[in-house]
ChimeraX commands (.cxc) that place a marker at each C-alpha (Angstrom):
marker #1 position -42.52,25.82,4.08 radius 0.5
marker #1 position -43.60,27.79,0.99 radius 0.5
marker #1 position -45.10,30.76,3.04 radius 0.5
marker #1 position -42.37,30.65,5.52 radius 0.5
marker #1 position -40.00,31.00,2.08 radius 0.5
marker #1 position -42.48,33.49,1.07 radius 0.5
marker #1 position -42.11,35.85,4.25 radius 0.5
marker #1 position -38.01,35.65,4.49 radius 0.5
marker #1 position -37.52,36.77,0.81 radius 0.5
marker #1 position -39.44,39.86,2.05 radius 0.5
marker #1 position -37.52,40.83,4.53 radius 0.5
marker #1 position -33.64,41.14,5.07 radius 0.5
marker #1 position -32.33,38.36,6.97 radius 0.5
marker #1 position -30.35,36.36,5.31 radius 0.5
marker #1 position -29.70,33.70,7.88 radius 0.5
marker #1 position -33.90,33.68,7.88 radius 0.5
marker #1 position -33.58,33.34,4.13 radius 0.5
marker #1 position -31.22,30.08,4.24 radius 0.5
marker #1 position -32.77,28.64,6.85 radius 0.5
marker #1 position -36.57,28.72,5.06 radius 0.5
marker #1 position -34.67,28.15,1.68 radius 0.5
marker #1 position -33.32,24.99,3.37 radius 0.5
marker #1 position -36.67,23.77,4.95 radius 0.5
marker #1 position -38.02,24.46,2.21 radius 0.5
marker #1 position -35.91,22.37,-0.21 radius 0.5
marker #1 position -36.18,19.34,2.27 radius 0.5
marker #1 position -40.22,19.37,1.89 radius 0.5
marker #1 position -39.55,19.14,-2.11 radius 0.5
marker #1 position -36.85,16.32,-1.56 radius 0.5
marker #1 position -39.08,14.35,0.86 radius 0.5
marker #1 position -42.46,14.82,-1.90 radius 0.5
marker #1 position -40.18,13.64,-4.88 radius 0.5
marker #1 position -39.24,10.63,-3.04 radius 0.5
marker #1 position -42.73,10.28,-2.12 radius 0.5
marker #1 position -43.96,10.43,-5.44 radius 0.5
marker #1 position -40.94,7.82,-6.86 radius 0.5
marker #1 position -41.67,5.64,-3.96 radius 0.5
marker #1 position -45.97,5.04,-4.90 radius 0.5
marker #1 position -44.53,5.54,-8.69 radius 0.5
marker #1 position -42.56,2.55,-8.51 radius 0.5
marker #1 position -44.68,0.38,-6.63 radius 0.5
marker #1 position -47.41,1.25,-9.10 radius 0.5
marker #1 position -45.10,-0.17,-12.19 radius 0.5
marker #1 position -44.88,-3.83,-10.17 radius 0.5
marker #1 position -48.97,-3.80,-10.25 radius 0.5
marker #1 position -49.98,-5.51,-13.17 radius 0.5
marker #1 position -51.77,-2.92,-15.38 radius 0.5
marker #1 position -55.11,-2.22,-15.09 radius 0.5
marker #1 position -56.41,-3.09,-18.76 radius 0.5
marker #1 position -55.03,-4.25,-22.00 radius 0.5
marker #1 position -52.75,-2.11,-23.32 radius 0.5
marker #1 position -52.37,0.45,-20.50 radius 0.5
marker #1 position -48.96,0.77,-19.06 radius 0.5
marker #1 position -46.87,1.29,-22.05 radius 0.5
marker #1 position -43.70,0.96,-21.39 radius 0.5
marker #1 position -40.27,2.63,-22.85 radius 0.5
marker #1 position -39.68,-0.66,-24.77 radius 0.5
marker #1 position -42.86,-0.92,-25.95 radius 0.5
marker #1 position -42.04,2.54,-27.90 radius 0.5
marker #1 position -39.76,2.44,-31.33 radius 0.5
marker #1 position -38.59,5.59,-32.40 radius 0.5
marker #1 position -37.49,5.56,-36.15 radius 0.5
marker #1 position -36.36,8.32,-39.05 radius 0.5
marker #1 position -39.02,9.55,-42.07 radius 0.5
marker #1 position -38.60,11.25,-45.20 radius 0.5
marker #1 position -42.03,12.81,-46.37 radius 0.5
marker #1 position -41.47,12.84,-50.01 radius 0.5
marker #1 position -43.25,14.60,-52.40 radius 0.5
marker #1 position -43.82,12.36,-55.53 radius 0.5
marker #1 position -45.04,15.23,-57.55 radius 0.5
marker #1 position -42.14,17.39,-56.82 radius 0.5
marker #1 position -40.27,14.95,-58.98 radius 0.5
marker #1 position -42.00,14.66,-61.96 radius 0.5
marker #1 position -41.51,16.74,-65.10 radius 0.5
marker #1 position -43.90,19.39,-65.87 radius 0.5
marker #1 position -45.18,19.03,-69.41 radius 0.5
marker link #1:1,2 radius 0.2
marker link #1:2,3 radius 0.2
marker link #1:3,4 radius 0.2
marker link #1:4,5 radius 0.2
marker link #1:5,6 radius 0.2
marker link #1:6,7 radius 0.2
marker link #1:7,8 radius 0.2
marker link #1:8,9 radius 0.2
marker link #1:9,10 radius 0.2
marker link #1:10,11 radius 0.2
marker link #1:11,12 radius 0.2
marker link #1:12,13 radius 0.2
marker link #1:13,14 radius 0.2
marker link #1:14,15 radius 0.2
marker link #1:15,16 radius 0.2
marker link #1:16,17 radius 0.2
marker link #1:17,18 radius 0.2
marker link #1:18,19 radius 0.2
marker link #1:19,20 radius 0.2
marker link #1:20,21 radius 0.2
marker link #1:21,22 radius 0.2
marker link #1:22,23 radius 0.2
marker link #1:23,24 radius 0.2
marker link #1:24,25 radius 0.2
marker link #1:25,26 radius 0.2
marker link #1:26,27 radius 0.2
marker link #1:27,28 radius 0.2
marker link #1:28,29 radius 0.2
marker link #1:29,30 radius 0.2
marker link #1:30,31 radius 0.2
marker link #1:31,32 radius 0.2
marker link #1:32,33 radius 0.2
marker link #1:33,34 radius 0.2
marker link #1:34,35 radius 0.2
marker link #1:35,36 radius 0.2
marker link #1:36,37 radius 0.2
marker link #1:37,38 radius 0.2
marker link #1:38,39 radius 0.2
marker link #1:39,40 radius 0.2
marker link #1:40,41 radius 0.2
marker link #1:41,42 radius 0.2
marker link #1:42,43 radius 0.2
marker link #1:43,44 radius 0.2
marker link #1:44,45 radius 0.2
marker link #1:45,46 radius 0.2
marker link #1:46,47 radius 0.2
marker link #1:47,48 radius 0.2
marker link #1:48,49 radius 0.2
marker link #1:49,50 radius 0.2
marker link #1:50,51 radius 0.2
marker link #1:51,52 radius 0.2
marker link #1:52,53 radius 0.2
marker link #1:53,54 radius 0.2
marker link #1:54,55 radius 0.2
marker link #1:55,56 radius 0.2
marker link #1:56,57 radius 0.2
marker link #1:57,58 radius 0.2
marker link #1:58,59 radius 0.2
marker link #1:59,60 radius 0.2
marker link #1:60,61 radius 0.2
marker link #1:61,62 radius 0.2
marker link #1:62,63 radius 0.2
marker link #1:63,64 radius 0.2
marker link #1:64,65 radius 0.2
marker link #1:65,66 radius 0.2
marker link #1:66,67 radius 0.2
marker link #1:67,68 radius 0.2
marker link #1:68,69 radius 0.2
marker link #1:69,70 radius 0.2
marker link #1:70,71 radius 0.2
marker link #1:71,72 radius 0.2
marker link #1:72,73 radius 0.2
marker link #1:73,74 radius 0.2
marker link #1:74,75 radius 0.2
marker link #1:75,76 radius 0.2
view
């Protein structure tokens, strides 16, 4: 798909062009789902070892301050 993309952006015909533009989109459509399909099935495995697998939850995202404590104190 990506050489037959490859040789209709070379040359002029448009309907070419479409067509292997086309084709070519389908391939990446059918890999992605693909890929989601052995992704998901993968997550319902147990994981492999302690620890591996982290998930979204397992992640807390919080705000800092990095303060300076000598900033604030008076220079003598």
């Amino acid at each position: 798909s990506i050489e037959r993309a490859r040789k209709a952006l070379r040359g002029d015909d448009m309907n070419e062009i479409r067509q292997a533009a086309e084709k070519l989109s389908k391939a990446y459509s059918e890999a992605g789902q693909a890929f989601y399909q052995q992704h998901s099935a993968s997550e319902s495995a147990p994981p492999a070892a302690e620890g591996a697998g982290a998930k979204a939850e397992d992640v807390a995202e919080a705000d800092y301050e990095i303060v300076d404590e000598n900033r604030h104190r008076s220079r003598d």
